[in-house]
DONU-452108 format. One record per residue (C-alpha): x, y, z. Coordinates in Angstrom, 1 decimal, decimal comma, padded with zeros to 4 digits. Layout:
DONU-452108
+--------+--------+--------+
:   east :  north :     up :
+--------+--------+--------+
:      X :      Y :      Z :
...
+--------+--------+--------+
end
This chain:
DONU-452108
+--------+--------+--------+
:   east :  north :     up :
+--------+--------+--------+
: -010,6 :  019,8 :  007,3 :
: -009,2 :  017,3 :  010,3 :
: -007,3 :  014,7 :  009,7 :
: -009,1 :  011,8 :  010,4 :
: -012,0 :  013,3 :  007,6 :
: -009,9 :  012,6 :  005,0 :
: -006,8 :  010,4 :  006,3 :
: -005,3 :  008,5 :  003,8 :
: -006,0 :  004,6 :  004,5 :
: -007,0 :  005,2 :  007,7 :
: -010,9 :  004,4 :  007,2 :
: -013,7 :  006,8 :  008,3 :
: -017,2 :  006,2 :  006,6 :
: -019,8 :  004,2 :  008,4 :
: -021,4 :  001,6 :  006,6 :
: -019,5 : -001,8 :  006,3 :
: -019,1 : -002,8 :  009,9 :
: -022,2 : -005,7 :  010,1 :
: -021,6 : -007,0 :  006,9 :
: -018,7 : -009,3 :  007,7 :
: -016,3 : -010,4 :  005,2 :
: -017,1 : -010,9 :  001,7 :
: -018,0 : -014,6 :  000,0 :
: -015,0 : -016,6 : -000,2 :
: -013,8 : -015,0 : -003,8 :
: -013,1 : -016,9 : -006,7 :
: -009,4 : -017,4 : -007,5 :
: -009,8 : -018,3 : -011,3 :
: -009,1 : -015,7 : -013,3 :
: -012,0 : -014,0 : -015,5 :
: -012,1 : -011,0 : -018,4 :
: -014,6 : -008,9 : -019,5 :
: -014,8 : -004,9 : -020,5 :
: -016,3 : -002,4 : -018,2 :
: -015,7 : -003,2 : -014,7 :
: -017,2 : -002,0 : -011,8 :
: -015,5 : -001,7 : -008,3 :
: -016,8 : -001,4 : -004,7 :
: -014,2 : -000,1 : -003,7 :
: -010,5 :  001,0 : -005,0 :
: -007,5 :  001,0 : -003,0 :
: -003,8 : -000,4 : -003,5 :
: -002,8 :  000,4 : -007,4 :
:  000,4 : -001,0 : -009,0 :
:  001,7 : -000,5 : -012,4 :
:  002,3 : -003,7 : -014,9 :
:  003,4 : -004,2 : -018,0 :
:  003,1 : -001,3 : -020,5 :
: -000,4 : -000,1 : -020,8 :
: -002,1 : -001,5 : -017,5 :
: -002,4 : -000,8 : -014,3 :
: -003,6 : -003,1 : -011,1 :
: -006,7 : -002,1 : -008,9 :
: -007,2 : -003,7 : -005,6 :
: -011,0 : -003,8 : -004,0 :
: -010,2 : -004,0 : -000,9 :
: -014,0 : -005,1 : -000,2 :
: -014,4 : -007,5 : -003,0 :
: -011,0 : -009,3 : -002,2 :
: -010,1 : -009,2 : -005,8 :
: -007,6 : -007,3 : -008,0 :
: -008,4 : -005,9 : -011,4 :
: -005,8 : -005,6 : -014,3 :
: -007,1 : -002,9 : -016,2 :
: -005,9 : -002,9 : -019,5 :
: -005,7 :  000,9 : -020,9 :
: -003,8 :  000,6 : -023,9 :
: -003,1 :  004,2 : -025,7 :
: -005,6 :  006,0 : -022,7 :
: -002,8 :  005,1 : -020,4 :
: -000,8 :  008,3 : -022,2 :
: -002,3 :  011,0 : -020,9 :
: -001,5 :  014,3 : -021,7 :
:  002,0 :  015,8 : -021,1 :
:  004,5 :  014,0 : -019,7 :
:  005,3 :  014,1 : -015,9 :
:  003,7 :  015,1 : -012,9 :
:  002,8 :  019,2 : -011,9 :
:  002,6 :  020,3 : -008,4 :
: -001,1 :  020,5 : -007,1 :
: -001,5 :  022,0 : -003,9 :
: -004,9 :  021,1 : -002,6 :
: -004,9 :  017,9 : -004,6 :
: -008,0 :  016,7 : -002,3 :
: -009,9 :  019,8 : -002,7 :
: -009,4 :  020,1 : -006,9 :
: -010,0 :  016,6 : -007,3 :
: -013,5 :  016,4 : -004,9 :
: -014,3 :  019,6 : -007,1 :
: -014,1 :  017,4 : -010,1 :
: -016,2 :  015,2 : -009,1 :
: -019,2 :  017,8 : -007,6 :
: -018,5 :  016,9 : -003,8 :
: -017,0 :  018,7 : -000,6 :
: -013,4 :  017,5 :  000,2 :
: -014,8 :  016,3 :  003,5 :
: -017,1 :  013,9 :  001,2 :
: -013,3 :  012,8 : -000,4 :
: -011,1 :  009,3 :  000,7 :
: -007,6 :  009,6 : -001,2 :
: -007,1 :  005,6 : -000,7 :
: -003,7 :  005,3 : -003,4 :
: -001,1 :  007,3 : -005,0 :
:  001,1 :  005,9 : -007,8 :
:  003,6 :  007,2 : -010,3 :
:  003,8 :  005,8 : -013,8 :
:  007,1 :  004,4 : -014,8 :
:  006,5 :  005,3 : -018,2 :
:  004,6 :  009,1 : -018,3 :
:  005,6 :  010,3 : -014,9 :
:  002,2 :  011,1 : -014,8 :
:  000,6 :  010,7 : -011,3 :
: -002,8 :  008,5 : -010,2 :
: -004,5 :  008,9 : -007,8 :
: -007,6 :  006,3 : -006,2 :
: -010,2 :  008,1 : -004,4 :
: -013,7 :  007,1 : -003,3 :
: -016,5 :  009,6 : -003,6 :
: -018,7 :  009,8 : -000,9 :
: -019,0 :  008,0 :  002,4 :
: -020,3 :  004,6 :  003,4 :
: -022,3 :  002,5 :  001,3 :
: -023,2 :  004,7 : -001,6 :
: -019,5 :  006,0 : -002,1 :
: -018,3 :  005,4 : -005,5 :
: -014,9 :  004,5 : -006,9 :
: -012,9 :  006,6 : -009,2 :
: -009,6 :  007,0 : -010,7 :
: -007,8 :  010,1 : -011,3 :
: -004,9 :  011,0 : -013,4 :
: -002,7 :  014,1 : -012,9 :
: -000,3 :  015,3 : -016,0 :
:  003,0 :  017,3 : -016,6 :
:  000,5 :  020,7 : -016,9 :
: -001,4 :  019,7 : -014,0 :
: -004,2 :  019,0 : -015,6 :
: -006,4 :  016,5 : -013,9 :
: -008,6 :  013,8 : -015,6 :
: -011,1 :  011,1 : -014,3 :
: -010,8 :  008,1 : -015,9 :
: -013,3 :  006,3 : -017,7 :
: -013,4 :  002,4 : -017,0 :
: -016,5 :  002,5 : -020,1 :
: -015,1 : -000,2 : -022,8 :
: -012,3 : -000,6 : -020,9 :
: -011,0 : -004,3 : -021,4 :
: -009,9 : -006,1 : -017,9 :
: -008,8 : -009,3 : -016,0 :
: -009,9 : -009,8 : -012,9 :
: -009,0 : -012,4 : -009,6 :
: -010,3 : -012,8 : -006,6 :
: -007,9 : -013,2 : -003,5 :
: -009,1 : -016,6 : -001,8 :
: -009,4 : -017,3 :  002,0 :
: -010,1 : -013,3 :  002,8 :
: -009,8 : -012,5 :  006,1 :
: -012,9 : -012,3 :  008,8 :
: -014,4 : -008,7 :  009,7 :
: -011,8 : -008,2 :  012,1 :
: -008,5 : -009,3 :  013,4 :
: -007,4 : -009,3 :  017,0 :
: -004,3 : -007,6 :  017,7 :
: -002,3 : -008,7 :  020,4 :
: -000,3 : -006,0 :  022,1 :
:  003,3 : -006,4 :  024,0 :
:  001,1 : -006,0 :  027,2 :
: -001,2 : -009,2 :  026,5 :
: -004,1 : -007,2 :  025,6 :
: -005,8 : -007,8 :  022,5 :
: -008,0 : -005,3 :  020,4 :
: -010,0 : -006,0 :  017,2 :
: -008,6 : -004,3 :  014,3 :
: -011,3 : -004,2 :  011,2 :
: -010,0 : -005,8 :  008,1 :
: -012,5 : -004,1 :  005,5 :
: -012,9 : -000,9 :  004,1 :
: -015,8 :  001,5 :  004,9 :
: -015,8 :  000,3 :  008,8 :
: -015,1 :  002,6 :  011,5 :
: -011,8 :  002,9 :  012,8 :
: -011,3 :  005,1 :  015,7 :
: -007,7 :  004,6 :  016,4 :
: -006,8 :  005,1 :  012,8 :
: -004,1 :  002,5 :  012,5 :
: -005,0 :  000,0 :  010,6 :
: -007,2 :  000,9 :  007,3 :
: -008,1 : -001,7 :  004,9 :
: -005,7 : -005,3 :  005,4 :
: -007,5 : -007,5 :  003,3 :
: -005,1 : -006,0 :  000,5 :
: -002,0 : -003,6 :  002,0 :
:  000,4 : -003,7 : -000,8 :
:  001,1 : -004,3 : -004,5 :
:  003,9 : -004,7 : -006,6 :
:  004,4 : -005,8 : -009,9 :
:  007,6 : -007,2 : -011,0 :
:  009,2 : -010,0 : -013,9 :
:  005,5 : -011,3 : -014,7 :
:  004,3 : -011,6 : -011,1 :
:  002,2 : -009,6 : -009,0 :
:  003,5 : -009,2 : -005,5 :
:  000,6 : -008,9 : -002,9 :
:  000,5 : -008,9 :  000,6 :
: -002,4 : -008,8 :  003,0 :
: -004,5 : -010,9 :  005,8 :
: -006,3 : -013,9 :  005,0 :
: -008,8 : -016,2 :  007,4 :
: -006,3 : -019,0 :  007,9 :
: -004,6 : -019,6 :  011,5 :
: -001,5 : -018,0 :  010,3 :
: -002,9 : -014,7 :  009,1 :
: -000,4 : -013,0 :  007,5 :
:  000,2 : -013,2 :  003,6 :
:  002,1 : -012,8 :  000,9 :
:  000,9 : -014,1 : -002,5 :
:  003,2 : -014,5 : -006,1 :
:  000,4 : -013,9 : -008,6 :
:  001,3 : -015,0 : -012,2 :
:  000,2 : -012,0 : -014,7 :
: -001,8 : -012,8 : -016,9 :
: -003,9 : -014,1 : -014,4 :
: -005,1 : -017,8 : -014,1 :
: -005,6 : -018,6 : -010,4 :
: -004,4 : -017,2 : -007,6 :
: -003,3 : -019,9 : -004,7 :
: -003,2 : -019,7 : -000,5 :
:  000,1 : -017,3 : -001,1 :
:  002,9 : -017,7 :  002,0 :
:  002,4 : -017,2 :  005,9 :
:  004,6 : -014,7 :  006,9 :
:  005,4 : -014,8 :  010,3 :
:  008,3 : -012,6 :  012,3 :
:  010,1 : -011,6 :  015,4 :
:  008,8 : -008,1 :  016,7 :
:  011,4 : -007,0 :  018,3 :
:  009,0 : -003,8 :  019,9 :
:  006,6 : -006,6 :  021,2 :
:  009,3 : -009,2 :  022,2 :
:  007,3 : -011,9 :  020,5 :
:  006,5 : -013,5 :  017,3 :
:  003,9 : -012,4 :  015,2 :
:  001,4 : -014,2 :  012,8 :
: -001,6 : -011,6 :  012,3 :
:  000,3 : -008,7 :  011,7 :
:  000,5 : -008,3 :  008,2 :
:  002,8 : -006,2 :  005,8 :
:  001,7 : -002,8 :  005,1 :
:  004,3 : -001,8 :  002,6 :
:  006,9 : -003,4 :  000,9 :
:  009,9 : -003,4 : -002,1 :
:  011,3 : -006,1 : -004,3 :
:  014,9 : -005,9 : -003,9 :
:  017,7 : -008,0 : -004,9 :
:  019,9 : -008,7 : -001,5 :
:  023,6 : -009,7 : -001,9 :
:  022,3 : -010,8 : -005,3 :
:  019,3 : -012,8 : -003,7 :
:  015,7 : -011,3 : -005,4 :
:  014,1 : -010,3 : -001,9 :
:  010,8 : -008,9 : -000,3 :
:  011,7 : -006,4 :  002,2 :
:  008,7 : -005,3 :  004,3 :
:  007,8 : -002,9 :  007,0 :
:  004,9 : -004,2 :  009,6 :
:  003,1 : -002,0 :  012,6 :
:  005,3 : -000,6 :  015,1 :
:  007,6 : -000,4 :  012,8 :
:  010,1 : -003,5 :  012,1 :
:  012,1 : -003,6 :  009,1 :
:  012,0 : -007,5 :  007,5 :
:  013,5 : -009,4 :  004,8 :
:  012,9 : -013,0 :  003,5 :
:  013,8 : -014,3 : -000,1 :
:  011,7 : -014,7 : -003,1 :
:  012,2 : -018,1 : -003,3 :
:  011,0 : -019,4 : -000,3 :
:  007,3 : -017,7 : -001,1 :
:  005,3 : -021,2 : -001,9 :
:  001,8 : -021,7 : -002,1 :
:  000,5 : -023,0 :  001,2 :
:  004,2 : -022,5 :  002,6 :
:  005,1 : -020,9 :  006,0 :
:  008,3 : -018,8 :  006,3 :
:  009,8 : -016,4 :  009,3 :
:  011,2 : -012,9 :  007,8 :
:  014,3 : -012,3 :  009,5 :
:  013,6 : -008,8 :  011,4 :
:  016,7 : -006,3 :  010,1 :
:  015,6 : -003,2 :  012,1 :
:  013,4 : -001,5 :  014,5 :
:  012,0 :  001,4 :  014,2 :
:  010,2 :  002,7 :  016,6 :
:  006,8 :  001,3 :  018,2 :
:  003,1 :  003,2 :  018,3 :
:  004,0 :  004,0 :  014,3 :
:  002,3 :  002,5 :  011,1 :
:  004,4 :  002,8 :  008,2 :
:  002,3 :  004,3 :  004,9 :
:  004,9 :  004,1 :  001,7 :
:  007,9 :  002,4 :  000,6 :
:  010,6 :  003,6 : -002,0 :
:  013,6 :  002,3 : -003,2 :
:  016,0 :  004,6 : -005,0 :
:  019,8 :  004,7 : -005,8 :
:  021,5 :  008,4 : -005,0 :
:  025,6 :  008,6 : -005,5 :
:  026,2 :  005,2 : -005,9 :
:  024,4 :  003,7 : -003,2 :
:  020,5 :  002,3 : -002,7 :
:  018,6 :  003,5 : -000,1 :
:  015,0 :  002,9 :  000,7 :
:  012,7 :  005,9 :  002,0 :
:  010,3 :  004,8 :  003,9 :
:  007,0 :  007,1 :  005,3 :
:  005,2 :  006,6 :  008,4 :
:  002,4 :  008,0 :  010,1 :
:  004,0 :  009,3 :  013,8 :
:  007,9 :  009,0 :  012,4 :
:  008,1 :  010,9 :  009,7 :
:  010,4 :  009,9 :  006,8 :
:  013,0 :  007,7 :  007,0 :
:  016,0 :  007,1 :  005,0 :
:  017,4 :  003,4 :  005,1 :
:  020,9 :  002,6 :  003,5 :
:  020,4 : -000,8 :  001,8 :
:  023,9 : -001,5 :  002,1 :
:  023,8 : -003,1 :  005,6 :
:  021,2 : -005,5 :  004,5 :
:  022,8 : -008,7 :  004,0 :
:  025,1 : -008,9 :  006,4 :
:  022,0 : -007,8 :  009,1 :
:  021,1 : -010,2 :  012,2 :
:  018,3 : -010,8 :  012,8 :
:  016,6 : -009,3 :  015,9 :
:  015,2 : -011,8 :  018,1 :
:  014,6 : -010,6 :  021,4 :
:  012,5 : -007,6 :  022,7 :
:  013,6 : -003,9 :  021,6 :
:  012,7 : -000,9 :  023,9 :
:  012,7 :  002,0 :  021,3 :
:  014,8 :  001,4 :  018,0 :
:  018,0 : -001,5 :  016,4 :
:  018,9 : -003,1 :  013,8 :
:  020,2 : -001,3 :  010,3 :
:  020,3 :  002,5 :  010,8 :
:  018,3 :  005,1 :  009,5 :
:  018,1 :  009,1 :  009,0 :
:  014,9 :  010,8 :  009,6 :
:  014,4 :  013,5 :  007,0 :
:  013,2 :  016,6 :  008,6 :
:  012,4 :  018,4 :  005,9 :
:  010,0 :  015,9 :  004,5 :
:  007,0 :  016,4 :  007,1 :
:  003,2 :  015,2 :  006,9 :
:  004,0 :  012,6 :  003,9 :
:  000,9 :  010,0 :  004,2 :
:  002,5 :  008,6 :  000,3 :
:  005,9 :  008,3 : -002,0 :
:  006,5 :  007,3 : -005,2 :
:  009,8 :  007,7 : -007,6 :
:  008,9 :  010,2 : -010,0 :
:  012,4 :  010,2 : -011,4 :
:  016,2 :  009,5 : -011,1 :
:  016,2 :  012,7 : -008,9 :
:  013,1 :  013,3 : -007,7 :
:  010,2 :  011,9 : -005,2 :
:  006,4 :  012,5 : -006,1 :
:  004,9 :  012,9 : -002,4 :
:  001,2 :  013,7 : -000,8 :
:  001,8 :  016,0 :  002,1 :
: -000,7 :  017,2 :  004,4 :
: -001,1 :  020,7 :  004,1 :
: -000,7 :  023,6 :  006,9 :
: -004,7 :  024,6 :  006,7 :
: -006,2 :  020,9 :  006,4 :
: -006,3 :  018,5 :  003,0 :
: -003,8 :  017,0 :  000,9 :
: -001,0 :  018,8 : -001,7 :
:  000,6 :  016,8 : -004,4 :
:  004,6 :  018,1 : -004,6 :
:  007,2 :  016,9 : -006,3 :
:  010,7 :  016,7 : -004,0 :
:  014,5 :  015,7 : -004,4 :
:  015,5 :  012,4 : -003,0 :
:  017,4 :  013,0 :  000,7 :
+--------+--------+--------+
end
């Protein structure tokens, strides 16, 4: 199987790309019990028994509220080699017919789910899998299931244009399902989820002039507001950015300031405080490192190892990389243009290779989704670097 069949959030079916964006969606909260999805992408854990599901063609984000299902079977996370290929056998299709769009860990369970969409283009169908301690693997049922449900306002148009360091600009599709034959970008009407103190931290594009969001949702969900332009200095482009948005992030508390920090395309390294993220606000990140350009960055970690936090963060051309958080607060920002890499420093971890998702399965250990040698995707557990 190649790559790009099966990439994770790189998109490949055919279907979407002359239906535009979606409806404005409605930002007041509403409940109900069975939901149905479009499609299923970014997933975030929340408080104890639910679990956040992003439609990245909806616009909207769906608490799921699982209760006792959210257990599973034993505890922890088995390795799985051919993850794609058991998983598509699950669900009666070839691999090839198989987007892996999500990977997350539970905090509780250390059990491991997985988003997928079966099939390609219009009539692919969402579904959530579960993997246990024994490796047994289990589709979840959203029948009965109690949710809460938001829309993301102002989603972003169709496309986006992205404006290189060279003054050319390319479009760069914004929805799932559309054809992406660089396979950069991926979905960017939702990139990232993370839920922490009450909130749900989500970034993504929206159709305003300054593109690039990051919205504070209260959970349990009310309304959702305009969430905060983010705009920053990219240092690999020599010029500041609006449209770029984040593609992965971590809450982290910076010289005892609660902080975002985010990685963008190409691959800069930003922070900016909690507290300046207001509804219909407009901040500049301050840009702590750069790490290289023609790279999209996939996952983000934060972990502590002897004493000290670092943050291991995967990309698609760059491999892993392994960022002390010590440097962070004293970091200037970089504000003029970067040939290759600056800023904080980093290790790249050779013996992590072909790792399109992270997540902390434990104190010691990483749960990662490698590419495998012969084609498709193995699930493998790994000691933190």
């Amino acid at each position: 199987m190649s790559k790009s069949r099966i990439s994770l959030l790189f998109v490949v079916a055919l279907s979407l790309a002359a239906a535009g964006s979606p409806s404005a969606a409605n930002s007041d909260a509403m409940t109900g019990v069975t939901p149905e999805f479009k499609h299923i992408g970014k997933l975030a854990f929340g408080p104890e028994g639910v679990i956040f599901a992003a439609d990245g063609q909806e616009v909207t984000i769906t608490a799921l509220q699982l209760g006792d299902q959210m257990a599973g079977g034993a505890p922890g996370t088995q390795d799985v080699p051919a993850i794609d290929r058991k998983i598509a056998g699950l669900l009666g299709i070839d691999a090839e017919n198989l987007i892996i769009t999500d990977m997350v860990v539970d905090p509780n369970t250390r059990n491991t789910w997985i988003s997928v969409m079966r099939g390609l283009g219009a009539a692919s169908t969402p579904v959530l899998v579960r993997v246990d301690g024994a490796g047994e693997l289990e589709v979840i049922s959203f029948d009965n299931v109690r949710y809460m449900r938001i829309g993301v306002p102002n989603p972003p148009p169709a496309e986006t244009p992205l404006v290189l360091a060279d003054g050319r600009s390319i479009p760069v599709p914004n929805y799932p399902d559309t054809v992406d034959p660089a396979g950069l970008m991926g979905v960017q009407t939702i990139t990232h989820m993370a839920y922490v103190d009450g909130n749900l931290f989500v970034s993504g594009l929206s159709n305003e002039e300054f593109a690039s969001k990051m919205r504070v949702i209260p959970y349990p969900f009310r309304t959702a507001d305009r969430g905060t332009s983010v705009e920053i200095y990219h240092g690999a482009h020599g010029q500041l950015e609006t449209f770029s948005p984040v593609f992965t992030f971590v809450p982290y508390e910076i010289d005892g300031e609660p902080s975002i920090v985010a990685s963008y395309l190409c691959t800069p390294l930003v922070k900016f405080p909690i507290s300046a993220l207001q509804p219909g606000g407009k901040i500049q990140g301050t840009t702590i490192a750069e790490f290289g350009n023609r790279n999209r960055p996939l996952d983000m970690i934060v972990y502590e190892k002897d004493g000290q936090d670092y943050i291991l963060l995967s990309n698609n051309q760059r491999g892993v990389m392994k960022v002390p958080t010590e440097p962070f607060a004293e970091a200037v920002g970089i504000d003029e243009h970067v040939p290759d890499t600056a800023g904080v420093p980093f290790e790249t971890i050779a013996s992590m290779q072909g790792v399109r998702q992270l997540d902390l399965l434990d104190a010691s250990r990483a749960m990662l989704l490698v590419e495998a040698a012969g084609g498709g995707f193995n699930l493998e557990a790994a000691a933190l670097p």
